[in-house]
C-alpha positions in Angstrom: -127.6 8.7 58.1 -124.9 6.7 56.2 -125.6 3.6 54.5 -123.3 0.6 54.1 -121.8 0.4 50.5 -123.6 -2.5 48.4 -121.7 -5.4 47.5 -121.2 -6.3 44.1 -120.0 -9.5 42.1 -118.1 -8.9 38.9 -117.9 -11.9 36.7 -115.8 -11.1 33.6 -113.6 -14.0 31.8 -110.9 -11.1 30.5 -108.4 -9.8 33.6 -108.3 -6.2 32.6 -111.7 -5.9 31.9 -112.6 -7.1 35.1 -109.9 -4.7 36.7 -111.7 -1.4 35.2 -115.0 -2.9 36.2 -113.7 -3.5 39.6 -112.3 0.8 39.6 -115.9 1.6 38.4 -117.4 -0.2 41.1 -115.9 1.8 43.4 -116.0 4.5 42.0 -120.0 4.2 42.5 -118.9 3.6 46.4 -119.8 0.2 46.3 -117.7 -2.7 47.3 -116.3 -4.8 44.3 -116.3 -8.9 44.7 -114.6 -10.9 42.9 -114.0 -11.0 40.0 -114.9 -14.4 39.0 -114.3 -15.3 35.1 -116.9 -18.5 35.3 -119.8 -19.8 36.6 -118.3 -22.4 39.1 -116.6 -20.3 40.8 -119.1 -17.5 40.4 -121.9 -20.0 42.1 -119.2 -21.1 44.8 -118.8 -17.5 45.6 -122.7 -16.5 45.7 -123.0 -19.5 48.6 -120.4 -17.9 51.0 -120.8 -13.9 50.3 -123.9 -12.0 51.2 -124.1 -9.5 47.5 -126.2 -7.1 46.7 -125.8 -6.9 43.0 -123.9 -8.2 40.2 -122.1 -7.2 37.1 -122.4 -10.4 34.8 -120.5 -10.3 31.3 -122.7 -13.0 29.3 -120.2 -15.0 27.0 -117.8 -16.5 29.7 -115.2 -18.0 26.9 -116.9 -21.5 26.5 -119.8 -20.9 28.4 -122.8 -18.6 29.1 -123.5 -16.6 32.6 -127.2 -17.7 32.4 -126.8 -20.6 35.3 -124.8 -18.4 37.4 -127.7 -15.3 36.9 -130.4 -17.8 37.7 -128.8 -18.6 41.4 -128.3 -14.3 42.0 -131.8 -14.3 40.8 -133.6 -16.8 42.9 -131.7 -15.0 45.9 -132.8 -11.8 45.3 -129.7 -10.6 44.1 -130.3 -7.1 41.1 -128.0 -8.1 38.0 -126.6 -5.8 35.3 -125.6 -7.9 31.8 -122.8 -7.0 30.2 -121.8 -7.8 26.5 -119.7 -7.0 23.9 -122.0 -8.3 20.8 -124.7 -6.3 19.4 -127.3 -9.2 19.4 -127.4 -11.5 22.4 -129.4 -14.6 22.9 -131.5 -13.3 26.5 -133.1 -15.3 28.0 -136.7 -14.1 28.7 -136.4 -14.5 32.7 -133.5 -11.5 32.4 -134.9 -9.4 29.6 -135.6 -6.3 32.0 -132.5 -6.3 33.8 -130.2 -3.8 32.8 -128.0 -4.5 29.4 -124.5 -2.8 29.0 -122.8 -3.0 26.0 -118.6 -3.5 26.5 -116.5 -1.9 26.8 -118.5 -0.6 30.2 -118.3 3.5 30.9 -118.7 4.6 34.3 -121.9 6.9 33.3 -123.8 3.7 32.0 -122.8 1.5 34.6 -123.9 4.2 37.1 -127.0 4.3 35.4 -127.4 1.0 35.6 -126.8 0.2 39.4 -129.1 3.4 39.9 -132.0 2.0 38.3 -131.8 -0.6 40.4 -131.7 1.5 43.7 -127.9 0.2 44.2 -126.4 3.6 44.7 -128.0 6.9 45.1 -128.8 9.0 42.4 -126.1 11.1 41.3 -127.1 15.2 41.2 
């Protein structure tokens, strides 16, 4: 039995970033949204596109992900954090959600979208 790829939002405020996030996205057969680099257009995305998960980077230039995370979370949506400073200010609603530090690999982002039962586990 095949099942359908999961659907994931990548919001990431740096083009190239969100390019190789995009790749590993796919290369964990799921199906890449976005990206989004803010939370406007992140929320105005979540409202039109059914999503399974997301791949949030935290600092979004001028502004935090956490309103943005808040709408995926009321919805249902699993979320992976992303960020490229050691210490981040979490907020305690997210604290056991998966935290990456940038740059992303593909083994820890597969990790991460396997502990959340968004792709199978790799043998």
């Amino acid at each position: 039995m095949r099942h359908e790829a999961k659907r994931i939002l990548i919001v990431e405020d740096k083009v190239i970033i969100a390019m190789d996030v995009e790749d590993m996205v796919s290369d964990c057969g799921c199906v890449p949204v976005g990206p989004v680099s803010n939370v406007a257009d992140g929320i105005a995305l979540v409202q039109q596109t059914a999503l399974d998960g997301a791949v949030l980077d935290i600092n979004l230039g001028e502004e935090r992900v956490w309103p943005l995370a808040e709408v995926l979370d009321d919805q249902g949506v699993k979320i992976v954090l992303a960020s490229g400073y050691a210490t981040t200010e979490v907020p305690a609603r997210f604290r056991d959600r998966p935290m990456l530090e940038k740059p992303l690999s593909q083994r820890a982002l597969a990790a991460a979208l396997e502990s959340l039962g968004l792709i199978e586990p790799r043998s």
